[in-house]
C-alpha positions as CSV (number, residue, x, y, z in Angstrom):
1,X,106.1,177.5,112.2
2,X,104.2,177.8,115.6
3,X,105.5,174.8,116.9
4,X,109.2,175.7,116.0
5,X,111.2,173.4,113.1
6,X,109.2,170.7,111.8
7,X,110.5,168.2,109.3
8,X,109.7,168.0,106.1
9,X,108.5,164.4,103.9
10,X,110.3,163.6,100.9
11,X,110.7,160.8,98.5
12,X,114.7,161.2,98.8
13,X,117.0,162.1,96.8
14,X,117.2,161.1,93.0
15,X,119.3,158.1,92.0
16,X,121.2,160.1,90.0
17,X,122.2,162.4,92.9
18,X,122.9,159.3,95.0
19,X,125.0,157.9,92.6
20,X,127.2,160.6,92.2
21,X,127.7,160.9,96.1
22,X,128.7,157.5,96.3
23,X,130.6,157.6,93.5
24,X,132.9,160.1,95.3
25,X,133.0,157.8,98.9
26,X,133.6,154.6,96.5
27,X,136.2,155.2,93.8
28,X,139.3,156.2,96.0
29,X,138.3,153.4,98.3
30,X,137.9,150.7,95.5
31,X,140.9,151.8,94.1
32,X,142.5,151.5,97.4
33,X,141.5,148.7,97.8
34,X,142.7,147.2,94.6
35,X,146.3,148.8,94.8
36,X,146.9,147.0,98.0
37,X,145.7,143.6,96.8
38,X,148.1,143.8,93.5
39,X,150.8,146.0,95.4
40,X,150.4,148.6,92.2
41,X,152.5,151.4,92.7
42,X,150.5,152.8,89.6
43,X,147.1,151.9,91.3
44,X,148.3,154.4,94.2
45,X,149.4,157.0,92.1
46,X,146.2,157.1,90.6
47,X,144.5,157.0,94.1
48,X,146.5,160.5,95.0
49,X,145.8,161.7,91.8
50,X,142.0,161.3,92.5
51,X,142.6,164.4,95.3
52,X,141.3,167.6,93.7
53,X,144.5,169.6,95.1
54,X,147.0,167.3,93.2
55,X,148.3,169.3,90.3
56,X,150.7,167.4,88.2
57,X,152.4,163.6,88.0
58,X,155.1,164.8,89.0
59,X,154.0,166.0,92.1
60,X,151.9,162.7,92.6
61,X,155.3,161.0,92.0
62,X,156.8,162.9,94.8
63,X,154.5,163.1,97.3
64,X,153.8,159.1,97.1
65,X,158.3,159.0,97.5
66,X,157.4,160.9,100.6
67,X,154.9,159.0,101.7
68,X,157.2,155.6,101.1
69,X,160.1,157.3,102.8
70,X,158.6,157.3,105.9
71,X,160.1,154.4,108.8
72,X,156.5,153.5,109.4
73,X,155.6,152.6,106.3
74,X,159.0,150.6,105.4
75,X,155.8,147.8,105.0
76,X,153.9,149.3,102.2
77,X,156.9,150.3,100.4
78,X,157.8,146.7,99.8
79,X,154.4,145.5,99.4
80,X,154.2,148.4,96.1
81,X,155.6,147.3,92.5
């Protein structure tokens, strides 16, 4: 307009829209959250297959060896079953 940019009222966004943004910012972080507190090895397989560039188990399975190999995380590796 004259005046430049000028905001725009709305009533928001639908719940159903919220609910599936959330939905993406709350899962992995639930699940997370859950395979720390059991020490699930399966719970944080699941958590890296939840990425959209994983492609297989097997490659889930190797990348969490990776990530369990490292010195720093000599911690989380015993903590996992």
């Amino acid at each position: 307009g004259k005046r430049g940019i000028e905001g725009v009222r709305t009533l928001g966004l639908p719940p159903a829209v919220i609910a599936h943004i959330w939905h993406d910012r709350v899962a992995p972080v639930t699940l997370e959250l859950e395979a720390y507190r059991t020490g699930s090895k399966e719970r944080m397989l699941e958590l890296i297959q939840l990425d959209p560039w994983t492609r297989s188990l097997d490659q889930t399975r190797g990348l969490l060896d990776d990530i369990l190999a490292m010195p720093e995380n000599a911690a989380l590796k015993a903590h996992l079953k």
